[in-house]
Structures are given as structure tokens and as C-alpha cells.
N, C-alpha and C positions, 0 to 999 in steps of 0.2 A: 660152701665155697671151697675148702679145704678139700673137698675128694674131686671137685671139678679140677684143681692144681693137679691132683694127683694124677688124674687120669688122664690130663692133657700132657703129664711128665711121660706116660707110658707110651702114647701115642709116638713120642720123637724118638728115633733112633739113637743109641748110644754112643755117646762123646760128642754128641750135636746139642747146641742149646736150643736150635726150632727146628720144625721140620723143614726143610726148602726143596719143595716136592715139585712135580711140572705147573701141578695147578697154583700151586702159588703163584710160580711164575709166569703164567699166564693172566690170573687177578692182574699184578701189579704191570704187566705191559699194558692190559686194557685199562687201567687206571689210570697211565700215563698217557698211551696215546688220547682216550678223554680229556685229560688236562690240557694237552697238544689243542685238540680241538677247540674248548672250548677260548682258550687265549686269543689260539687265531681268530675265530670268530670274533670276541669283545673287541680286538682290535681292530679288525676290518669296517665295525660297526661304531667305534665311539670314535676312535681317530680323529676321522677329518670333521664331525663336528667338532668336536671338543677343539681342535685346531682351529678353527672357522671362528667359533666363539672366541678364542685367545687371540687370533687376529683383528676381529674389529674392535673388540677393548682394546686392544693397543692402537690401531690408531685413532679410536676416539678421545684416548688422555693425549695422544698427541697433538690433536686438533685441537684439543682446549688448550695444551702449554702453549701451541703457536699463536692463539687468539692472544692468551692472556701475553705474550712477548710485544706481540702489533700494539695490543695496545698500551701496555709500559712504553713504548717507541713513541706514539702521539703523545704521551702522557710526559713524555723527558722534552719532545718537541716544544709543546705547549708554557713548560717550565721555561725553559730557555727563553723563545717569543718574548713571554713576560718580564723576566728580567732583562732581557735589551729594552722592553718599551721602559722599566722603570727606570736605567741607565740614560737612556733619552730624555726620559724628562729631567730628572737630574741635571744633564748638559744644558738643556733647554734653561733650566730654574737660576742654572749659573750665568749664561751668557746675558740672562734679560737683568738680570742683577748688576753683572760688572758694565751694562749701557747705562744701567738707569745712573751708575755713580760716574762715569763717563761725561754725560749731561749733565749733572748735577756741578761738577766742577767745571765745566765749561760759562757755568752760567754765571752771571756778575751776582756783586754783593746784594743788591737790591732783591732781584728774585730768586737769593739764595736759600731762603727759608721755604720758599715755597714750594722749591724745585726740591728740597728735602723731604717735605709732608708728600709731593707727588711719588719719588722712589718708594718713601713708604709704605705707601698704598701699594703702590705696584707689586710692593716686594711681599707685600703681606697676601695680596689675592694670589702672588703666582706662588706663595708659602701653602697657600689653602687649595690651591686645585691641586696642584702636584702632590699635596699630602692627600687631599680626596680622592685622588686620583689611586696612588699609590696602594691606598686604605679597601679601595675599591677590586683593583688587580689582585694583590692580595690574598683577598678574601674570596674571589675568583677563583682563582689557581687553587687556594686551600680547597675549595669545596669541589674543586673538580678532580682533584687527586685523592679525596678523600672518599669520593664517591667511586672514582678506579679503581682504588685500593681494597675497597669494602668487597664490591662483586667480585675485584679476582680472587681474593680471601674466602668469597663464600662460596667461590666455584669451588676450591681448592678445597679447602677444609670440610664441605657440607660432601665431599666422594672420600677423604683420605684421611681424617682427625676424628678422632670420638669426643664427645661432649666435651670434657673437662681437659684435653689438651685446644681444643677449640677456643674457649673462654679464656685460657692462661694466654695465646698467643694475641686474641683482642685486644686483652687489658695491656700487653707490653707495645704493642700495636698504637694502641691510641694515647700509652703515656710518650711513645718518640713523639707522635704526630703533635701533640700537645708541649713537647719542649722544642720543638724545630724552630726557630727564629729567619725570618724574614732578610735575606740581603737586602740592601739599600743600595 
């Protein structure tokens, strides 16, 4: 190894540290224009796939954020809907209420007792629909938002989350969904 240094030392002319002879300088041009070529070509060649590709992934996450918007849009609709029906009944539960004691005082002392036991009844079944009712809506809405919530989540999550951020966002997921209280 040591007489190969030495005699590759002899070969370079004096106060030159290499030789930089024509031939070198011809190697390293056809090296370069090689390298020239070869770019150009890779690029001519991977380019517009490689573009193509990164165009329709992008608009296919587009197309699913725009699904999953349309349907949070129905999904806030829906909400809304429901809580006017449950403010309706509400108004409804109040106005048959303030008749039934309307009547009730209208009516003389004789069939004052009885026109009491009738309000009460009244007041008790239109207490039991409109809470059946209510119980019913509810439990509607919950399951239908629950069931939106789930697939946009698993759209979302099963192309963008890895397992264990997947699971941490569930669990935080379904303890809101699990403390959300019902307007009345």
C-alpha cells in the first residue's frame, strides 16, 4: 500500500497535490454530462406520475372532509329539529295545564273535586307522553349522532391515527358523549 502512495506521489508533477491532466478532465465532464442525463431522464419519467398520484390523494381526503362536513350539516340540522319538537311539547304540556286549572276554577263548589281529579289525570298523562316522548327524541338524536360521530371518526382515524392515538381519542370521545346532558 505504502509504495502504491509512493508511486502515485511520483506520477504528479511538482508543487501539484494531483495531477489535473486532459484526461481527467474529460472523465469528470462525461461524468457530469451523465449525471445531466441521467436527472433529466428520472424526471421526465417519474414527474407527472408521481404528480398524478399526489393529485388524486389530495382530492380524495378532500372529498371525504367534504362528505364528513355535509354530514355534521344534517347531523346539527337534525339536532336543532329535535330540540324545537321538544320546546313544542314543552309549550304544548304548559298550555293544556294552565286550561285544565282555568276549568277547574271555573267550575262551582260541587264538582270542584272532581274537576281536580280530572286536571290530574290530565296533567299526569300529558306529564307521561311528553316525558315519553321527550325520553324517546333523546335517545334518537343520541343514537343518531353517535352513530355520525363513530363513522366520521373511523373514516378519519382508520387513514390518519395509528392505533394508540386512535383508542386515546375514542375513550375522550365517548366520555364527552357520555357527560353531554339533554336540554329540556
Amino acid at each position: 500500500m505504502h509504495s502504491m502512495i509512493v508511486l502515485l506521489a511520483q506520477n504528479v508533477p511538482e508543487g501539484r497535490v494531483f495531477g489535473l491532466d486532459m484526461q481527467t478532465i474529460v472523465s469528470i465532464g462525461i461524468q457530469l454530462f451523465n449525471g445531466i442525463i441521467l436527472a433529466v431522464a428520472l424526471s421526465y419519467i417519474l414527474y407527472k406520475p408521481v404528480k398524478e398520484f399526489m393529485r388524486k390523494r389530495t382530492e380524495k381526503i378532500q372529498g371525504k372532509i367534504n362528505d364528513a362536513d355535509s354530514t355534521m350539516a344534517k347531523a346539527n340540522e337534525l339536532i336543532t329539529e329535535y330540540d324545537q319538537k321538544i320546546k313544542d311539547i314543552n309549550k304544548e304540556r304548559i298550555e293544556i295545564l294552565e286550561a285544565a286549572r282555568l276549568e277547574a276554577a271555573d267550575e262551582s263548589k260541587i264538582i270542584l273535586a272532581e274537576a281536580r281529579k280530572e286536571a290530574q289525570a290530565v296533567k299526569e298523562r300529558s306529564l307521561e307522553s311528553v316525558s315519553k316522548e321527550r325520553k324517546r327524541l333523546q335517545e334518537e338524536s343520541r343514537l343518531y349522532i353517535i352513530e355520525l360521530a363513530s363513522l366520521m371518526a373511523k373514516e378519519y382515524i382508520s387513514e390518519n391515527i395509528d392505533d394508540s392515538a386512535q383508542e386515546k381519542i375514542f375513550e375522550e370521545t365517548l366520555a364527552r358523549l357520555e357527560d353531554t346532558q339533554w336540554q329540556s
